[in-house]
C-alpha positions in Angstrom: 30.5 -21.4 44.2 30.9 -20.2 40.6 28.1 -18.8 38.9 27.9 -19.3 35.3 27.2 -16.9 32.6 24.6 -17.5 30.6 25.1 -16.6 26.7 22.0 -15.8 24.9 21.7 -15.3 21.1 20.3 -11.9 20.1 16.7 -12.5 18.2 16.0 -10.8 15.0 13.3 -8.6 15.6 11.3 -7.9 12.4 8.9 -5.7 11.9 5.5 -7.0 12.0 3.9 -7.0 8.5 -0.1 -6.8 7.3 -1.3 -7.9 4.1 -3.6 -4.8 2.9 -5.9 -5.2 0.0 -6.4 -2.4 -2.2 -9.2 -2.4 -4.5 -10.8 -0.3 -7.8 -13.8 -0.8 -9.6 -13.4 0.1 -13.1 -15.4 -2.0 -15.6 -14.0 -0.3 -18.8 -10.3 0.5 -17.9 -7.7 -1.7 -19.0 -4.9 -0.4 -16.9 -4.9 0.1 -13.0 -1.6 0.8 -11.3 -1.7 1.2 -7.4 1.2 4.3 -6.6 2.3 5.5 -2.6 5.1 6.8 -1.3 5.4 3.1 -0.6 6.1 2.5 -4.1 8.6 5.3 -4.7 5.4 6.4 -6.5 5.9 5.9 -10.5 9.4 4.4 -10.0 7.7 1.2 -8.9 3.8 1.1 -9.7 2.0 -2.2 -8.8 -0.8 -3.4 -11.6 -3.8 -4.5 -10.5 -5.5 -7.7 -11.4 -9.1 -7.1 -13.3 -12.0 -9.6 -12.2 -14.7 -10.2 -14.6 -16.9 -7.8 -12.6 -14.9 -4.8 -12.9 -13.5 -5.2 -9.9 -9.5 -4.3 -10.4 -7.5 -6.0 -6.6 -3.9 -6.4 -5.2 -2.7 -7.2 -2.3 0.5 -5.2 -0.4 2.6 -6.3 2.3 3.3 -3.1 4.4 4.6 -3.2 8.2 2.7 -0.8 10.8 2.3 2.9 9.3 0.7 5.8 7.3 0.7 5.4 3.8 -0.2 8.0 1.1 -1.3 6.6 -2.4 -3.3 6.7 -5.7 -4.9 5.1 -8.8 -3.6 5.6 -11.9 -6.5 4.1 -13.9 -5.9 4.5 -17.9 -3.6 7.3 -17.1 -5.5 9.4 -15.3 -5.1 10.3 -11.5 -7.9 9.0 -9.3 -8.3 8.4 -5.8 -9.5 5.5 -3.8 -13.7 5.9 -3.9 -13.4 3.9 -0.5 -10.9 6.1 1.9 -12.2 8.1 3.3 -8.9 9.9 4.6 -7.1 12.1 2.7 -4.0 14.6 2.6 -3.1 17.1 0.5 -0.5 16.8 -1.7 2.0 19.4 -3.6 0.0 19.5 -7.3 -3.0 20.7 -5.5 -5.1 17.7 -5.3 -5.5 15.0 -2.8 -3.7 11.6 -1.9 -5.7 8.6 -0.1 -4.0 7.4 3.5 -3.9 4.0 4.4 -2.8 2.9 7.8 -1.5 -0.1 8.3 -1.8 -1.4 11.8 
């Protein structure tokens, strides 16, 4: 009896990706730029959207990791009021880390 081979196509196994919201309240700034080493930092910035209560939002698609990042609100360095997490960085201050799960 012959036995037949059985030819299976490979799947394309992607990554698994989570939409994260990142978030800064800022009533009187009129610039909010979300930077990470997901970003490349300032070679790729992502601009926030302001709502009409201060409230500046984006949403990121990242797959499963750590993620170091900062606001750049008006030009100035801030970090995210609601981490809670941070690392240092090389210029003596602090990033935010978001993990993605």
């Amino acid at each position: 009896m012959k036995t037949k081979k059985i030819h299976r196509k490979p799947t394309a196994r992607s990554a698994p990706v989570r939409k994260e919201i990142f978030g800064f309240t800022a009533p009187e700034a009129t610039s909010v730029l979300l930077m990470g080493d997901f970003t490349n930092w300032q070679e790729n910035p992502i601009a926030l959207a302001k709502g009409p209560d201060g409230l500046w939002l984006t949403t990121v698609t990242l797959p499963p990791g750590e993620y170091a990042y900062r606001f750049l609100v008006d030009g100035e360095w801030r970090n995210d009021p609601a981490c809670c997490v941070r690392v240092p960085n090389p210029y003596g201050s602090e990033n935010c880390l978001r993990v993605a799960l």
